[in-house]
C-alpha positions, -999 to +999 in steps of 0.1 A: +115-245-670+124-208-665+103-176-672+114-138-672+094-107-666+086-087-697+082-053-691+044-052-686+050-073-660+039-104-680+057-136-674+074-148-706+087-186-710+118-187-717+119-226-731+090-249-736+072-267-709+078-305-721+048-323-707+027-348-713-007-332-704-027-303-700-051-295-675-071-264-679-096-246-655-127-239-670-142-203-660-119-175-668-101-195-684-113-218-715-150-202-709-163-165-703-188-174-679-197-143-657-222-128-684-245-162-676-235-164-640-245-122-634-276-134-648-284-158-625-273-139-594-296-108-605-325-134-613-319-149-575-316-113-562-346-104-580-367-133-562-354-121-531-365-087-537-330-072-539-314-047-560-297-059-591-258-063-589-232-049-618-213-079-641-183-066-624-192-074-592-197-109-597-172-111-621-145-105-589-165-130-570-161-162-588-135-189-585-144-205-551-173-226-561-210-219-564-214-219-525-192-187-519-206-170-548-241-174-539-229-160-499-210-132-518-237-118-537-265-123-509-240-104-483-222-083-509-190-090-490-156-113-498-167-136-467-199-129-455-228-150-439-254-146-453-290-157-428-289-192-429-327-195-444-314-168-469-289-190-474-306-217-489-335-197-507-310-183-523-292-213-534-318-234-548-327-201-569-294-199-583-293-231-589-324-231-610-316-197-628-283-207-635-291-243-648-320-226-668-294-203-685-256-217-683-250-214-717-274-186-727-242-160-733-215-178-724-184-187-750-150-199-753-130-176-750-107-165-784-081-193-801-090-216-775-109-243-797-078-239-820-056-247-795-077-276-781-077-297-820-039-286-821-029-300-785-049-334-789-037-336-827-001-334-808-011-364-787-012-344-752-039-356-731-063-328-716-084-321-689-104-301-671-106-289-634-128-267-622-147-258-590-179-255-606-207-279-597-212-310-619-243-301-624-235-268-646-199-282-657-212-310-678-241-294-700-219-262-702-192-279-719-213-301-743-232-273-750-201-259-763-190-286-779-157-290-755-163-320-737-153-344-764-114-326-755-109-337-723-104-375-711-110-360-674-131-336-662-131-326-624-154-302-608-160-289-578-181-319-563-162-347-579-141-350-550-135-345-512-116-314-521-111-288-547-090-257-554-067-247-542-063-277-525-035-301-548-063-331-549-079-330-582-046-321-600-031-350-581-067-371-593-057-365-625-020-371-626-031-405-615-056-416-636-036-407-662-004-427-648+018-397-649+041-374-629+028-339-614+060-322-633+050-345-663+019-321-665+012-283-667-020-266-654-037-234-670-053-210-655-063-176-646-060-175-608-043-174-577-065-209-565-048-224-597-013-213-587-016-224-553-027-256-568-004-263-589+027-254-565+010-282-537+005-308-563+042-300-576+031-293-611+041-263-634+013-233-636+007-210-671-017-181-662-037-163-690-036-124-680-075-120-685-100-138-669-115-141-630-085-137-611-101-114-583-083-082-592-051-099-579-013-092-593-008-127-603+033-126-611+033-121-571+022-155-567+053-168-592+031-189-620+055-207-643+046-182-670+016-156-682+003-160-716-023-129-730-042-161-754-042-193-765-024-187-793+012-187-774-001-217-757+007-237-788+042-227-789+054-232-751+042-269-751+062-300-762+052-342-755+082-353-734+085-382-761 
């Protein structure tokens, strides 16, 4: 599988990734979470008697797990401590907030429930992996009416490690009694590159979504799709 540059700087596939399953991250990617997860960090903040944050702050700050989001927004800074008391106030507030609310404004985000019914109809199996807590993966997905897609979903407490560590893609290539190459993760960021590349599986990134204002054709993804809609057209079952 090859991919060019288009001039936007968009990777292009060349030739379709033949594969015989798709594994999708779930925040930036198949869900526009940040609306419900700014919520809940403003609610926390609120409790704390802290000034309320813009979207776009947190917005930059997800994709490494509720833990680094709830320091990020408490210090305001990419890898600040936070007090360790703070810490954990803070925590269990989010945690409550964002339980109370993690579906309140939250959707999917355009063409992807189209391309989910087209890719299972095709016989592809799908799954999820995500470093969100189990605890907010699970009712955010059947809330939405996506969970029914995926014969696996990971998240970020399921196992030892998670993104951008190669574990859960490796988990899944497993349980599903397939190659790494025999698979193709999507996603929207550079954790999900770096993923991909350790667990030796291809990597499509979409060009919007929570990729922490990063250039992601530095990191050398397989390809960059702009929607689900191309998705549909760069995937083929190796059969």
């Amino acid at each position: 599988m090859t991919a060019i540059t288009s001039g936007t700087g968009a990777m292009r596939a060349r030739s379709a990734f033949k594969v015989n399953a798709v594994v999708f991250d779930l925040d930036g990617t198949l869900i526009h979470t940040a609306p419900d997860l700014a919520h809940a960090v403003n609610r926390m903040r609120e409790d704390l008697g802290m000034s309320k944050l813009p979207d776009s702050d947190v917005m930059n700050w997800i994709g490494n797990g509720v833990t680094r989001l709830v320091k990020r927004a408490l210090t305001e800074t990419w890898d600040g401590e936070p007090d360790a008391d703070l810490f954990e106030r803070g925590h269990a507030l989010f945690h409550q907030h964002y339980l109370e609310g993690v579906c309140e404004h939250s959707e999917p985000y355009p063409d992807v429930c189209e391309a989910l019914v087209d890719l299972k109809a095709k016989g592809f199996k799908l799954a999820c992996v995500t470093n969100k807590s189990q605890a907010f993966t699970e009712p955010l997905l059947k809330e939405l009416k996506l969970d029914g897609f995926f014969e696996s979903i990971i998240s970020g407490d399921s196992l030892p490690k998670k993104k951008p560590d190669p574990l859960p893609l490796l988990h899944i290539c497993d349980s599903f009694g397939i190659a790494p190459r025999h698979a193709v993760l999507v996603g929207d960021s550079v954790n999900d590159v770096k993923a991909a590349k350790a667990a030796g599986m291809p990597v499509i990134c979409v060009s919007y979504g929570y990729n922490q204002g990063l250039d992601l054709t530095k990191y050398d993804p397989n390809a960059i799709i702009a929607s689900f809609k191309e998705l549909t057209d760069i995937l083929q079952t190796t059969d």
